[in-house]
C-alpha positions as a Markdown table, in Angstrom:
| # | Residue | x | y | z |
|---|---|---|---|---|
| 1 | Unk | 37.5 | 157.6 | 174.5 |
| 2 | Unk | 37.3 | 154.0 | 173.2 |
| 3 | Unk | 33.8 | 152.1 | 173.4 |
| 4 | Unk | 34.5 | 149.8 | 176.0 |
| 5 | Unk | 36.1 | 152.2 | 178.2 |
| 6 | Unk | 32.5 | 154.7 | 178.5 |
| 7 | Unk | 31.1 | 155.0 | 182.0 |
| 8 | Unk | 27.4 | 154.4 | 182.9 |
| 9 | Unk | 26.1 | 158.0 | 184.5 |
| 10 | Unk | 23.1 | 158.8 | 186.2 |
| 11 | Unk | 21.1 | 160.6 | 185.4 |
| 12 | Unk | 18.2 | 161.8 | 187.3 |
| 13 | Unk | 14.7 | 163.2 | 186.2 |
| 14 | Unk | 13.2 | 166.7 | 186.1 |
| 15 | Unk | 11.4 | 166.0 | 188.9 |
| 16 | Unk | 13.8 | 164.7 | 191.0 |
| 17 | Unk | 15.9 | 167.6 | 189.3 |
| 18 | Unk | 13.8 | 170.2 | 190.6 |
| 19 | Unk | 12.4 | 168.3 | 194.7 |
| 20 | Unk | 16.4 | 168.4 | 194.9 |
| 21 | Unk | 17.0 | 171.9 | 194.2 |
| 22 | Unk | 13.9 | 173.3 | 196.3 |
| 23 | Unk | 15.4 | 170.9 | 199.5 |
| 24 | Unk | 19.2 | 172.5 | 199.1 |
| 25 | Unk | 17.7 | 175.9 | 199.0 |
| 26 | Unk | 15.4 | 175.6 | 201.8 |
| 27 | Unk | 18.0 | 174.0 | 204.2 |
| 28 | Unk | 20.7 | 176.4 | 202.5 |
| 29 | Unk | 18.8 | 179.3 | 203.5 |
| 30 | Unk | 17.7 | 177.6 | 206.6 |
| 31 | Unk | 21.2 | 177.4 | 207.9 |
| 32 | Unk | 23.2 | 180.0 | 206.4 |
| 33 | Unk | 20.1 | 183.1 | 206.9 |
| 34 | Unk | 18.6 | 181.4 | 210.1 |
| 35 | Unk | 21.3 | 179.9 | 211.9 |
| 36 | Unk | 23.5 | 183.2 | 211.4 |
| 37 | Unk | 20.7 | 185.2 | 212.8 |
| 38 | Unk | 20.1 | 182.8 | 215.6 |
| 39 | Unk | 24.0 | 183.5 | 216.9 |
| 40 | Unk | 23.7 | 187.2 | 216.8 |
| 41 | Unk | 20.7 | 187.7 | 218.5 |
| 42 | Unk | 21.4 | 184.9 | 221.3 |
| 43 | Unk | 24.7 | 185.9 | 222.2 |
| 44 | Unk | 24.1 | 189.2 | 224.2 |
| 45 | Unk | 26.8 | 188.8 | 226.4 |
| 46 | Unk | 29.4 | 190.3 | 223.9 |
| 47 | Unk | 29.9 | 193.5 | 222.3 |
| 48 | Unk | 28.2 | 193.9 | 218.3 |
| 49 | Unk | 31.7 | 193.6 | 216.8 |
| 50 | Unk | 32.5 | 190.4 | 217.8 |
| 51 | Unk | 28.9 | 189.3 | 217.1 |
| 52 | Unk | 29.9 | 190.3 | 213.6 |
| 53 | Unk | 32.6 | 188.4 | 213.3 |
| 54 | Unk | 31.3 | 185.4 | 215.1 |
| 55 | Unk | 28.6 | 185.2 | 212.7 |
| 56 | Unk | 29.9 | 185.7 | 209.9 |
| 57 | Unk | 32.4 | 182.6 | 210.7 |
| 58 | Unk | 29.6 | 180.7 | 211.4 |
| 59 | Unk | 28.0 | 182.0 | 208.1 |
| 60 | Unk | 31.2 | 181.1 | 206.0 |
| 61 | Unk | 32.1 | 177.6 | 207.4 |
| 62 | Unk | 27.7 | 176.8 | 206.9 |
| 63 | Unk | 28.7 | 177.8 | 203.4 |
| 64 | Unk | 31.8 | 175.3 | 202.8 |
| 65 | Unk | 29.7 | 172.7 | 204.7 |
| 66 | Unk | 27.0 | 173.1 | 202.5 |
| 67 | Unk | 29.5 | 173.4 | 199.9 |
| 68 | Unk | 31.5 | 170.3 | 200.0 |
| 69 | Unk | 28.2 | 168.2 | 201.8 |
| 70 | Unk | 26.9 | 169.4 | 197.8 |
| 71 | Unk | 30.1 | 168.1 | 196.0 |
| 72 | Unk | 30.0 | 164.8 | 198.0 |
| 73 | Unk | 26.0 | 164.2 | 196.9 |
| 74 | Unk | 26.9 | 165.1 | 193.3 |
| 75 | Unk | 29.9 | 162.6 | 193.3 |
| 76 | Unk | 27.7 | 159.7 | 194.8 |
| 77 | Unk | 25.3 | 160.5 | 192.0 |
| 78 | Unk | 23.0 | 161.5 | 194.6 |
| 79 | Unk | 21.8 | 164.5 | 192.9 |
């Protein structure tokens, strides 16, 4: 890669480094754990099997949330 073509990246600090991991795994666990646990015991209206399966769609589409929210942060050079 030539000289004057080199980008600029930023690059954060270990402090930063480590506030920013302790936030994504609180609200990671937060909403995946919590929020999945929150459907099945409020929805008492349906049988269990379809408890399990409407929390664990909830759980996956939290995790590709989280996912892509996390690959949008990192390409902002939030985090």
């Amino acid at each position: 890669m030539p000289d004057d073509v080199v980008k600029e990246r930023a690059e954060i600090g270990w402090w930063r480094a480590t506030l920013s991991s302790i936030v994504i795994l609180v609200v990671g666990i937060g909403v995946l754990v919590y929020g999945t646990n929150a459907v099945v015991t409020r929805l008492l209206s349906v049988d269990r099997s379809t408890r399990v399966g409407i929390a664990t769609t909830v759980f996956f589409v939290a995790f590709f949330a989280l996912a892509w929210t996390l690959r949008r942060l990192q390409r902002g050079h939030i985090i």
